[in-house]
C-alpha positions as CSV (number, residue, x, y, z in Angstrom):
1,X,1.2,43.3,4.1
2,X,-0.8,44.8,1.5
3,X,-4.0,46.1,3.0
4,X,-6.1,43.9,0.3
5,X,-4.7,40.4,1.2
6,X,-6.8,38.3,3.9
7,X,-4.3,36.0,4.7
8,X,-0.6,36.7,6.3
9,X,1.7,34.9,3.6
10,X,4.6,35.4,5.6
11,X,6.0,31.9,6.6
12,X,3.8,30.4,3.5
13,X,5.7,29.2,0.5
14,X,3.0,30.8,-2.2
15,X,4.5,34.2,-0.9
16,X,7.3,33.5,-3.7
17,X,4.5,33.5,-6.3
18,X,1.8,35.6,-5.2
19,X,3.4,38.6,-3.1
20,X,5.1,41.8,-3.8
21,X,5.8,43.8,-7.1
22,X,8.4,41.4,-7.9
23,X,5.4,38.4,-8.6
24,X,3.4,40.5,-11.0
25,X,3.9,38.3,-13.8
26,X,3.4,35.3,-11.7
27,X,0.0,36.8,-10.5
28,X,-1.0,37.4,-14.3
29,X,-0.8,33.7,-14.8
30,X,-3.2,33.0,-12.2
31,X,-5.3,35.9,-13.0
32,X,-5.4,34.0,-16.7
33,X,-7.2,31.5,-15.1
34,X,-9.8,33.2,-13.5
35,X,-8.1,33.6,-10.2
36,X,-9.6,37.3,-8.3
37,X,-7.4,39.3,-6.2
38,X,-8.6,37.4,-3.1
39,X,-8.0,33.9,-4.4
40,X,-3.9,34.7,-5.3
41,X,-3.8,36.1,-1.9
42,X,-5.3,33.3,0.1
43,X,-3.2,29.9,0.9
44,X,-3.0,28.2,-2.1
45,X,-4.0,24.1,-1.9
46,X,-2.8,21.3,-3.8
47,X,-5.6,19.5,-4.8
48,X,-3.9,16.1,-6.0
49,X,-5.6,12.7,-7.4
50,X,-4.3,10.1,-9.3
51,X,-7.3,10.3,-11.8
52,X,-6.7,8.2,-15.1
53,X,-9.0,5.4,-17.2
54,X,-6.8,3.4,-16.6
55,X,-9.5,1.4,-13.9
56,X,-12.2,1.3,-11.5
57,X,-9.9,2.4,-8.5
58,X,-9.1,5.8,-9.8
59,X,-12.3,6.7,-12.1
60,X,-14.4,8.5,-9.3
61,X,-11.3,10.8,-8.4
62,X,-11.7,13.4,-10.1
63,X,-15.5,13.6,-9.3
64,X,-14.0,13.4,-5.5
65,X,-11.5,15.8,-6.2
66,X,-14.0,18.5,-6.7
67,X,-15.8,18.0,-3.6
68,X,-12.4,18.9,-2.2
69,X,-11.8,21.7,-3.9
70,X,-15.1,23.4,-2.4
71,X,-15.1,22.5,0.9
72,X,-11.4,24.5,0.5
73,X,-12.8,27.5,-1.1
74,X,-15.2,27.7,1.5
75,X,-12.8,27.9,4.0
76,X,-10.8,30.8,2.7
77,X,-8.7,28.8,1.3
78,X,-7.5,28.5,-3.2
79,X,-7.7,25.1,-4.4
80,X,-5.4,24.3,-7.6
81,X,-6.4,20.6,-8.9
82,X,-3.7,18.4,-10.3
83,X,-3.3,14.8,-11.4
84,X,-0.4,12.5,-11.5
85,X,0.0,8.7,-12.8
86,X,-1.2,5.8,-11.3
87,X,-0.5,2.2,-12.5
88,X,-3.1,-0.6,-11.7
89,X,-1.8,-3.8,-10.4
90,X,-5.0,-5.3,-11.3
91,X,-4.2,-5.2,-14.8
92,X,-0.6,-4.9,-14.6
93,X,-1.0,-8.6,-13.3
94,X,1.0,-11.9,-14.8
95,X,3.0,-9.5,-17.6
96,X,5.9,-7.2,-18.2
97,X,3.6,-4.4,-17.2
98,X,3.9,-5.6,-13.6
99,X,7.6,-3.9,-13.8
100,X,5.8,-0.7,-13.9
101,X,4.0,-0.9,-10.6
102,X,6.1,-0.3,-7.4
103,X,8.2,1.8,-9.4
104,X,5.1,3.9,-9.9
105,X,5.1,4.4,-6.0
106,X,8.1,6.6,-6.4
107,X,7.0,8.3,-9.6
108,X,4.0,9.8,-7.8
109,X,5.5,11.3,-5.0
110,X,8.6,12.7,-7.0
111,X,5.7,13.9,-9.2
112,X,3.0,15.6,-6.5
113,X,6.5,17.0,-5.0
114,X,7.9,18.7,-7.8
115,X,4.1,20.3,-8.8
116,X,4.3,21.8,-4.9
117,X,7.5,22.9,-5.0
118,X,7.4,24.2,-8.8
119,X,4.5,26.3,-8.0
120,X,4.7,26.5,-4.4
121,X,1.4,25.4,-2.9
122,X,0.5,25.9,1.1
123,X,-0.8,22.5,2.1
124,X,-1.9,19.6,-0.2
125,X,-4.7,17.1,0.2
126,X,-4.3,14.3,-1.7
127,X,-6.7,11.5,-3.3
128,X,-5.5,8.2,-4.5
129,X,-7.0,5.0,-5.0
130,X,-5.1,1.9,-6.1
131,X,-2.1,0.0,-4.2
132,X,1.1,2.0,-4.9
133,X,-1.0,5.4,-5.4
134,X,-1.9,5.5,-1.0
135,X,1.8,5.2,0.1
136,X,3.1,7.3,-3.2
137,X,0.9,10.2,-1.9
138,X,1.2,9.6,1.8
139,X,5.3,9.7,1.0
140,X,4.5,12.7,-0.7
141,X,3.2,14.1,1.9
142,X,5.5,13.2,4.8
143,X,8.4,14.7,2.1
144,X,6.9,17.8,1.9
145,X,5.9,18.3,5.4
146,X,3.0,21.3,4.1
147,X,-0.5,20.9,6.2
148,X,-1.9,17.8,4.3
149,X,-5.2,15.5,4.9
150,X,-4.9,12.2,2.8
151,X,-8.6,10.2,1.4
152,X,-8.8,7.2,-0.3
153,X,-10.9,7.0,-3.2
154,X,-12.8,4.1,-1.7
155,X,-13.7,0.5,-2.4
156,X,-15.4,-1.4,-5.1
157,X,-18.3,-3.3,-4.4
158,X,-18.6,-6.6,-4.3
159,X,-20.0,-9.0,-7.4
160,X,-22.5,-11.7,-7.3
161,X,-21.8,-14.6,-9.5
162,X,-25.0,-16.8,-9.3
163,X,-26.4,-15.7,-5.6
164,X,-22.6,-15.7,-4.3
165,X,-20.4,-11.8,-3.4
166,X,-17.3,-12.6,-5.6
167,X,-14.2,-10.2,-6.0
168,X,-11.2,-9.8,-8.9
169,X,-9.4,-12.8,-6.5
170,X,-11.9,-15.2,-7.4
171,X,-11.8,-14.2,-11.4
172,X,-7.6,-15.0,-10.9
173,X,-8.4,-18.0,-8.9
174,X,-11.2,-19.3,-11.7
175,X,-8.3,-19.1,-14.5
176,X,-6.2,-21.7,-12.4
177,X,-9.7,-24.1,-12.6
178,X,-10.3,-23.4,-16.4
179,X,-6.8,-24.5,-16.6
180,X,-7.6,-27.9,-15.6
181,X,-11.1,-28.0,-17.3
182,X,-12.9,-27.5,-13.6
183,X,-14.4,-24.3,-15.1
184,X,-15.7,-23.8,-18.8
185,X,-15.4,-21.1,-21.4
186,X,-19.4,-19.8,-20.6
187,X,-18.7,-20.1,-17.0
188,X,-15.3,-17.5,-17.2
189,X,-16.7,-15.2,-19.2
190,X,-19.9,-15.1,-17.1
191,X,-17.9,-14.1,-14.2
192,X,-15.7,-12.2,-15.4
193,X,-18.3,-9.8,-16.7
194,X,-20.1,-9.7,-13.2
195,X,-16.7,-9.6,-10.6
196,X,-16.5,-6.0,-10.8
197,X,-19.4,-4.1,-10.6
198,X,-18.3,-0.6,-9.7
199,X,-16.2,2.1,-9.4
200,X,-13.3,1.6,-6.4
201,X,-10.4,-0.3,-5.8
202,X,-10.5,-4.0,-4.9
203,X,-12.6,-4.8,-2.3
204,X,-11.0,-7.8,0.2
205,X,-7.9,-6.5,2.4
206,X,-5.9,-6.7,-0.8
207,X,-3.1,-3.6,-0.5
208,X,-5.0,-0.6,-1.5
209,X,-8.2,-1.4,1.4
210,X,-5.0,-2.3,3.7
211,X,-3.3,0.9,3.0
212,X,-6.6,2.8,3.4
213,X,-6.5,1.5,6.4
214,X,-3.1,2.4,7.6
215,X,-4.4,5.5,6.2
216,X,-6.5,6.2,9.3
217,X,-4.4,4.8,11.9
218,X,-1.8,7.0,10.8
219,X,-3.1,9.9,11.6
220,X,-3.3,11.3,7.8
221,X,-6.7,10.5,6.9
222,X,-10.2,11.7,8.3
223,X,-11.8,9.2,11.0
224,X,-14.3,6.6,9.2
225,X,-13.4,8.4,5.4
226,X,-11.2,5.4,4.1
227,X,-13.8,3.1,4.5
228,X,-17.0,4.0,2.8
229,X,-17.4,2.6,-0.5
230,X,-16.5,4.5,-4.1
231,X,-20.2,4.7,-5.3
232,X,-21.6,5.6,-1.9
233,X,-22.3,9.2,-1.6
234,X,-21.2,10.1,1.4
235,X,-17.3,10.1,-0.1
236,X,-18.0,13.4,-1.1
237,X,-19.2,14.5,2.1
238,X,-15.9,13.5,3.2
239,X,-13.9,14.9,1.2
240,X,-16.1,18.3,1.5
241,X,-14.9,18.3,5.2
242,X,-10.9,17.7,4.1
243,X,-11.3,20.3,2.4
244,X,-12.2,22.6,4.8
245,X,-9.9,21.1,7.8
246,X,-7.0,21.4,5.8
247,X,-7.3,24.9,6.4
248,X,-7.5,24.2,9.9
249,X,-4.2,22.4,9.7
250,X,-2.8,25.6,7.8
251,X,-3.9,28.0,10.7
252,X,-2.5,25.8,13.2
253,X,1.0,24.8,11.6
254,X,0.3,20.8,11.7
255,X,2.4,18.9,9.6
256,X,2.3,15.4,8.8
257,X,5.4,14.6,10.3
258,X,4.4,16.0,13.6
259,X,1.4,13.1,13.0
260,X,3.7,10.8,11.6
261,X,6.1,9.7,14.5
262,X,7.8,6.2,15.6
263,X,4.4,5.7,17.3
264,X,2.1,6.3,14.7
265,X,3.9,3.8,12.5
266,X,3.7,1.3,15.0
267,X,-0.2,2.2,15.0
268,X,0.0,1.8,11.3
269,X,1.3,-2.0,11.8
270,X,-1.2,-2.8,14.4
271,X,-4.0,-2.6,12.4
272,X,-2.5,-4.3,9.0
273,X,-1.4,-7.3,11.1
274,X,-4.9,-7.0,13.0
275,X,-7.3,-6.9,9.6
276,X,-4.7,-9.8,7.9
277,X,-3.3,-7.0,5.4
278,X,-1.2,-7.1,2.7
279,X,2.0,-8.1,3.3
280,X,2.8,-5.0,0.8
281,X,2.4,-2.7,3.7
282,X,6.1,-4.2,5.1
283,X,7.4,-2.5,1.9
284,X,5.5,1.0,2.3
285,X,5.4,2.0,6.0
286,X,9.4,1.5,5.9
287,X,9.1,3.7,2.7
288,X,6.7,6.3,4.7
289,X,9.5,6.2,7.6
290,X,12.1,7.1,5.6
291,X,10.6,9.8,4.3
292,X,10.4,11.3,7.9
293,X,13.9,10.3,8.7
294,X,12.6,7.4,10.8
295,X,14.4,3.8,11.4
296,X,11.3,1.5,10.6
297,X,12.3,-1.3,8.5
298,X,11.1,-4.8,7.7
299,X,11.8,-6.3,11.3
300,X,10.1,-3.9,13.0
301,X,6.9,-3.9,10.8
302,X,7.4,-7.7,11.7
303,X,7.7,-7.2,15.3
304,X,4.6,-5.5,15.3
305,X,2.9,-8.3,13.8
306,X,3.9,-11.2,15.8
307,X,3.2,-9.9,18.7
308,X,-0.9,-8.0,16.7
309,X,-3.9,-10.2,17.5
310,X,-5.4,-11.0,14.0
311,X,-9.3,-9.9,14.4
312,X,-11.2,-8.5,11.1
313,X,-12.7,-11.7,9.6
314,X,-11.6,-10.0,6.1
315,X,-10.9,-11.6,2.4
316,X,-9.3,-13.1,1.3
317,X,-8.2,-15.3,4.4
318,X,-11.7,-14.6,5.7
319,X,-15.3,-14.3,4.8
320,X,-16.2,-10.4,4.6
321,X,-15.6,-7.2,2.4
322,X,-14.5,-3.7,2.9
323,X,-18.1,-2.4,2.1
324,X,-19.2,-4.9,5.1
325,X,-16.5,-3.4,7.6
326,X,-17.6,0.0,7.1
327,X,-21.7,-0.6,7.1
328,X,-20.9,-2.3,10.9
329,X,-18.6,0.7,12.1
330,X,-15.8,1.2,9.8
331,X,-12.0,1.9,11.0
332,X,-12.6,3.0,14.0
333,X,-14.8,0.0,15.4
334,X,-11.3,-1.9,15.0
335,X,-8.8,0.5,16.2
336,X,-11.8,1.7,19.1
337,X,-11.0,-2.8,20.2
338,X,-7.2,-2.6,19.3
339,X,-6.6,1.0,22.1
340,X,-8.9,-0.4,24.4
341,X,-7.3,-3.9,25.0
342,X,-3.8,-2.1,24.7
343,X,-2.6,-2.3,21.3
344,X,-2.9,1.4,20.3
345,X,-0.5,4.4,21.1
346,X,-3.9,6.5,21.6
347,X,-1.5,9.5,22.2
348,X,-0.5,10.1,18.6
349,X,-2.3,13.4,16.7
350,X,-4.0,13.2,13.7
351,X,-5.1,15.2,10.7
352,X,-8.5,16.3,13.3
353,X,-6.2,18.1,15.5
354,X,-7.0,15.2,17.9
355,X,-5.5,12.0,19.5
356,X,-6.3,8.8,18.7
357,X,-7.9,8.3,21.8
358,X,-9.6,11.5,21.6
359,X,-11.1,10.9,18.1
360,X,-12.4,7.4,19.7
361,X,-14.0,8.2,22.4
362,X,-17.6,8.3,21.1
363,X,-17.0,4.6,19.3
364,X,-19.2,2.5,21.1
365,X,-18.9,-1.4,20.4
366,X,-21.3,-3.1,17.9
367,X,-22.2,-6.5,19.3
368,X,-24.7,-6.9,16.5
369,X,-21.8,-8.1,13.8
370,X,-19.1,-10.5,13.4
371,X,-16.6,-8.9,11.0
372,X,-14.6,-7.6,13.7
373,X,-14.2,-9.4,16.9
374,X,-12.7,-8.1,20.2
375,X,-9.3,-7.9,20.8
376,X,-8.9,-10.2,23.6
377,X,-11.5,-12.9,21.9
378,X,-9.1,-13.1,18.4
379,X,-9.4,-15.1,15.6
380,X,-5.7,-16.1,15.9
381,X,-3.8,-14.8,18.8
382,X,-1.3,-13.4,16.6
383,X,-1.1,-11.2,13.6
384,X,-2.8,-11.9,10.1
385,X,1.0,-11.3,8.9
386,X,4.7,-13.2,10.0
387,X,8.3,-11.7,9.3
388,X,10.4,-14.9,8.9
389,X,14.4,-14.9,8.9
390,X,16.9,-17.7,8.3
391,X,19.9,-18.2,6.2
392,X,17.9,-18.2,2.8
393,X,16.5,-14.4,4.2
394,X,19.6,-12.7,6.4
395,X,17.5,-9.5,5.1
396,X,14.2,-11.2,6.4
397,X,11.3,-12.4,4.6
398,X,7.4,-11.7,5.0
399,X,4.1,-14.1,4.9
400,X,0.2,-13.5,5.3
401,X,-1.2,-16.7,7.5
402,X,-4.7,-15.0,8.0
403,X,-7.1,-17.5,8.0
404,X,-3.9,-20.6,7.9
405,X,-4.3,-23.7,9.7
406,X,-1.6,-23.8,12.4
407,X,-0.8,-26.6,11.1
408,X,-0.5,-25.2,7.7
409,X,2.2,-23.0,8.7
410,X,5.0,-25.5,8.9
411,X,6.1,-26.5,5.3
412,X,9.6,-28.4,3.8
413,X,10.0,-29.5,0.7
414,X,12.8,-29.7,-2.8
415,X,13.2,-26.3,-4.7
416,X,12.0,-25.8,-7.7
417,X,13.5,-22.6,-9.3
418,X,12.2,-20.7,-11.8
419,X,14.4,-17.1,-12.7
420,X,11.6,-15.2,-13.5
421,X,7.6,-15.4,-13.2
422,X,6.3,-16.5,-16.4
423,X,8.6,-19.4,-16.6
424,X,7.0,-20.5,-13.1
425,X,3.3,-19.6,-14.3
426,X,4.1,-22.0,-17.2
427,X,4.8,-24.4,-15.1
428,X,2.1,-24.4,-12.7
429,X,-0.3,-24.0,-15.9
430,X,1.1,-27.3,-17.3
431,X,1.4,-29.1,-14.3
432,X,4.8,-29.3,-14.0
433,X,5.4,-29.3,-10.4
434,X,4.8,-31.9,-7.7
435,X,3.0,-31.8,-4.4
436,X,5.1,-30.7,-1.5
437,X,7.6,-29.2,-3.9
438,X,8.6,-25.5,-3.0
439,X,8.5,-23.3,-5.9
440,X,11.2,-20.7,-6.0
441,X,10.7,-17.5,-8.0
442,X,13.9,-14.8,-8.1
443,X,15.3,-12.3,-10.5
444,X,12.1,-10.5,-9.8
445,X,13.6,-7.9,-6.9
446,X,13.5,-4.5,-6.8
447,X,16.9,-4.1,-8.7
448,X,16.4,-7.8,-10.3
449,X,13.4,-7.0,-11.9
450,X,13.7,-4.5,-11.9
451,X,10.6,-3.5,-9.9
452,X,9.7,-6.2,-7.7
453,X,7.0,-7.9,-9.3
454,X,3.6,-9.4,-7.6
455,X,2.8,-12.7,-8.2
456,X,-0.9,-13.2,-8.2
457,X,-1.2,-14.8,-11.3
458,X,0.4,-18.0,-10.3
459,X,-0.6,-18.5,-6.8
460,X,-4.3,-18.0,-7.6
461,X,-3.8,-20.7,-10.4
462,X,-2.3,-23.1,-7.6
463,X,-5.4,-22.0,-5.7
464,X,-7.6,-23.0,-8.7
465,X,-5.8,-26.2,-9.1
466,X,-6.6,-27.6,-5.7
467,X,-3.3,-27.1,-4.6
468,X,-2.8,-23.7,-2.6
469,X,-2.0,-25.4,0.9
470,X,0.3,-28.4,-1.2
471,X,2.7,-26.5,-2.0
472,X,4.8,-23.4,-1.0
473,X,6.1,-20.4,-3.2
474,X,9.4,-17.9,-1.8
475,X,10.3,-15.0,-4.2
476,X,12.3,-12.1,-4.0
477,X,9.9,-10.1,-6.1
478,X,6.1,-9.2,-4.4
479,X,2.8,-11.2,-3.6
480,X,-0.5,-9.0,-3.7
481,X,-2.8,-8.3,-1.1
482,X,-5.2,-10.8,-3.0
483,X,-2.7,-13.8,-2.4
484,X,-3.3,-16.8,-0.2
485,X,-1.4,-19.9,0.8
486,X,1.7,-20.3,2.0
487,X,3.7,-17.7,-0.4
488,X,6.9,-15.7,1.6
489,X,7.5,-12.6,-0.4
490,X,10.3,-10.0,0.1
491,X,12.9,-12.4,0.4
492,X,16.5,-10.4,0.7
493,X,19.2,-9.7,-0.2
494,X,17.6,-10.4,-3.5
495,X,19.4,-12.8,-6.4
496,X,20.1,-10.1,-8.7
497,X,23.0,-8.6,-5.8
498,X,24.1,-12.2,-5.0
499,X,21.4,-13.2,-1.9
500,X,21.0,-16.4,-1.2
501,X,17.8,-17.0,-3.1
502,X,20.2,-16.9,-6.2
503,X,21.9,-19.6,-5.2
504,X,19.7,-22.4,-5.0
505,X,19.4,-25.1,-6.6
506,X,16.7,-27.4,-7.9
507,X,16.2,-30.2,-5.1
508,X,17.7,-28.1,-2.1
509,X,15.2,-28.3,1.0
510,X,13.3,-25.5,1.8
511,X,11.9,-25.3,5.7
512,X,9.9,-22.5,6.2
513,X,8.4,-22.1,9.8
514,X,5.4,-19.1,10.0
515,X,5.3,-19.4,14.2
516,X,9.0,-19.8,14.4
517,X,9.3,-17.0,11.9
518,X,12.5,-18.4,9.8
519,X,13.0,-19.1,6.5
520,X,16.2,-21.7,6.1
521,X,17.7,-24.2,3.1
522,X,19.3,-27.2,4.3
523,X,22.9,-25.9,3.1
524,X,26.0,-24.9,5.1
525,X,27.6,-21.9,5.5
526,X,30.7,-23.7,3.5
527,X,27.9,-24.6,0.5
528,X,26.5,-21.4,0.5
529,X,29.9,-19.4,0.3
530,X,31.3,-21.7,-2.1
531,X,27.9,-21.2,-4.5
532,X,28.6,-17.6,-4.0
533,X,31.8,-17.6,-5.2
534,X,30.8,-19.1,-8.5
535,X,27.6,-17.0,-8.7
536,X,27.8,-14.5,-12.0
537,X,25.5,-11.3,-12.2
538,X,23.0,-11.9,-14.8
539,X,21.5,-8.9,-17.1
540,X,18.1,-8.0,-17.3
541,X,16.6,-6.2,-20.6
542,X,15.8,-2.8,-19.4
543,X,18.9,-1.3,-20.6
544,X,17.0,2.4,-20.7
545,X,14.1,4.5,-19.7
546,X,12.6,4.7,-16.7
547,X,13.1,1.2,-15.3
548,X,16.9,1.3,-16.0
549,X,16.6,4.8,-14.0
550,X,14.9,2.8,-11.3
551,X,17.3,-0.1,-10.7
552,X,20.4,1.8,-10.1
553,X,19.5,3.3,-7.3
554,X,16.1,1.3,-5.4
555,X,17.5,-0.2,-2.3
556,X,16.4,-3.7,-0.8
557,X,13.1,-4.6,0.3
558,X,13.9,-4.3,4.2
559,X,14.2,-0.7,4.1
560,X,11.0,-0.5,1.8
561,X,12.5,-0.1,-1.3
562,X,13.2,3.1,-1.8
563,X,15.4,5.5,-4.2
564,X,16.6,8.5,-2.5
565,X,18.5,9.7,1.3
566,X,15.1,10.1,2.7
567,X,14.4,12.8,6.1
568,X,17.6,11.8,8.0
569,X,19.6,13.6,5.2
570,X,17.4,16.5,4.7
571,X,18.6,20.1,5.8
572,X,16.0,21.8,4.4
573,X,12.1,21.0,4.6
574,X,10.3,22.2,1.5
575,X,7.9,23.7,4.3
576,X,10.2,25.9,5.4
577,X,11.6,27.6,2.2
């Protein structure tokens, strides 16, 4: 080793760009940019964000991104910033755009992958802020398998429409009451001008504050740092201190998969089903597992959940905030509740270099609040989200019951299918559906889609309309984090390969069961195999470009979705080279 260099490259992968004769040109790129001597010799760090305009969730990333970057230098460590896409389901909502979103999962990992490998960076800490950007970069990461610390870009605050905290889920909601005159022109515009007052992504337990928090129980993210707020300050402390115990990973050879075991995952359920998460989190940690090489598909996110207490009072099935869970002790006051009543593998490492257990230790609980209550006092004994199976879902199913009735969770009623989203939204804008119907929504799978669309739009215009709990919704395609009401997403095989949803017809019974967890039509295995037989494939119209790309080779929702072998196949870690 050159007498000059301060770090041993050795078993690094920027040796193939930074050491030896051979790399002089390489060096002279980096020395272009300002680079000294001692910089190109040091580990060089992927700084990654998903920075854009595009909104509020990722505009304080790059302002984040540079705390990073010095609390890396001043660790002895290079930082090299770099951005990749990110694509808002906020405002991808109730159009075509909404195609663009999962697939946008896989577009940022590919993406932060092929920057690391093309230019072979040491360790990677990565900053993302909206609901496919988390499990994109944690996937990233897992791929990989460098030294890497993930942060969320943190939460928007909440609005205040006439004295009352209001989120973007009340704006969607408020166009289903303007639709039926219960909310006038004034009043819309007046709250929609006011719903979202800052930086950060939405603020309820939608899917980016769920993921955050898987983000933490993982093991990939700093203890408390996925829960402060985008405006507050203190972010930057945060990501300051990734910065410099990235290096500390680096020293000491942690990887994320090494963090990222069967257990951890489990973890990662625990505390969606616990804070009533998303139900998009039983399409990503299967995704994150696969990236590891690990069996973790729907079922066993579902598992998890039945048997979760549900216990963060969060929105939208309850009455607080992500700003309000953090401001009574963050993250860690729920795990800290979940491990000590025995829901927690306190074992697992994380990103500190500590256990679970370990990193909890000093948690002490706050009996001074009521947006978290203990584990053995729940507010339902089990969790905020139900797998359901039956012969309408042989590939399962997925609902979010936080804050449901009991008796709420029991629903039959005739079909009323609709083959893609609009057509439904029409419906329910026109009132063109009856109480106690079951509205059907397919075509809008991963493949079918393609992309696997969220539909927010229409069930927070049921929710407007007075009828959220009169009526159910099943689709193959998504529901967002913001959704309410008896809506069963994920529903597989999807229509577009031949699944059952595809063949039902208007006026078939629907029974869906959230305690029993099934999801069944009133239909014989003769019925349904003789529909199948007479079932055609129907074209969608992306024919080219990326989408196209996407549908020939996503897989079903139970394994999360995903477009390549994943870990089992690997044979060489990118690590490693």
């Amino acid at each position: 080793m050159d007498a000059r260099h301060t770090t041993d490259k050795s078993k690094l992968p920027s040796r193939y760009v930074t050491e030896g004769p051979d790399r002089a040109p390489h060096r002279s790129y980096l020395y272009a940019m300002g680079l000294t001597r001692e910089q190109i010799h040091q580990p060089l760090i992927g700084v990654a964000s998903c920075w854009n305009e595009a909104a509020p969730c990722n505009i304080s990333l790059m302002r984040q991104a540079q705390a990073v970057k010095k609390g890396v230098a001043s660790a002895g460590g290079t930082p090299r910033e770099f951005c990749t896409i990110t694509v808002t389901d906020g405002i991808a909502m109730g159009h075509r755009g909404m195609r663009a979103s999962l697939p946008s999962r896989e577009v940022i990992a590919d993406s932060v992958e092929l920057t690391m490998r093309g230019h072979a960076y040491d360790a990677l800490v990565g900053l993302a802020g909206c609901d496919k950007s988390l499990p994109g970069m944690m996937m990233a990461m897992v791929r990989l398998n460098v030294p890497a610390i993930f942060i969320y870009g943190g939460s928007i605050l909440p609005g205040s429409f006439r004295g009352q905290p209001v989120t973007v889920q009340d704006l969607f909601e408020a166009v289903g009451k303007h639709s039926v005159g219960a909310m006038s022109d004034d009043d819309l515009d007046e709250l929609e001008q006011v719903a979202c007052p800052s930086a950060g992504a939405c603020g309820a337990q939608f899917t980016a504050n769920t993921m955050a928090t898987v983000s933490e129980a993982i093991g990939l993210a700093l203890p408390y740092s996925a829960g402060a707020p985008a405006p507050y300050e203190i972010r930057d402390r945060f990501c300051a201190t990734a910065g410099e115990m990235v290096m500390d990973l680096v020293a000491k050879n942690i990887r994320p998969r090494d963090i990222v075991t069967l257990r951890a995952l489990e973890n990662a359920a625990t505390v969606v089903a616990a804070s009533g998460g998303s139900t998009n989190a039983a399409l990503h940690l299967p995704a994150i597992a696969h990236e590891c090489g690990i069996k973790f598909d729907l079922f066993d996110v579902a598992e998890i959940f039945r048997r979760t207490p549900y216990v963060a009072d969060l929105k939208p099935g309850g009455r607080y905030v992500a700003k309000d869970l953090f401001e009574v002790g963050g993250i860690p006051l729920l795990m800290k509740t979940l491990l000590d009543h025995g829901f927690l593998h306190g074992d697992c490492l994380t990103v500190t270099g500590r256990t679970i257990t370990e990193n909890l230790a000093k948690v002490a609980w706050n009996p001074n609040q009521d947006v978290v209550r203990q584990a053995d006092t729940p507010i339902t004994p089990t969790g905020g989200v139900v797998g359901l199976r039956g012969n309408l879902a042989p590939e399962g199913a997925i609902v979010k019951v936080a804050g449901m009735p009991l008796d709420k969770q029991v629903f039959a009623g005739p079909a009323r299918v609709f083959d893609n989203e609009e057509a439904c939204f029409d419906a329910v804008k026109n009132r063109r559906y009856q109480e106690g119907d079951v509205l059907v929504i397919r075509y809008e799978g991963p493949k079918g889609g393609p992309g696997m669309r969220e539909m927010l739009s229409t069930t927070a215009a049921l929710y407007g309309q007075g009828m959220g709990d009169k009526v159910a919704l099943i689709t193959d395609g998504r529901f967002s984090g913001a959704t309410r009401g008896f809506c069963v997403g994920h529903v597989g095989p999807e229509a577009a390969v031949g699944g059952p949803i595809g063949l039902l017809k208007d006026g078939d019974v629907i029974r869906l069961d959230a305690i029993k967890g099934t999801l069944t039509v009133d239909l014989t295995d003769d019925e349904l195999a003789q529909r199948r037989a007479a079932w055609q494939p129907r074209a969608n119209d992306s024919t080219s470009g990326y989408l196209w790309k996407y549908a020939q080779t996503v897989g079903p929702a139970v394994n999360g979705a995903v477009t390549h072998p994943g870990g089992a196949q690997e044979t060489l870690s990118y690590a490693d080279i």
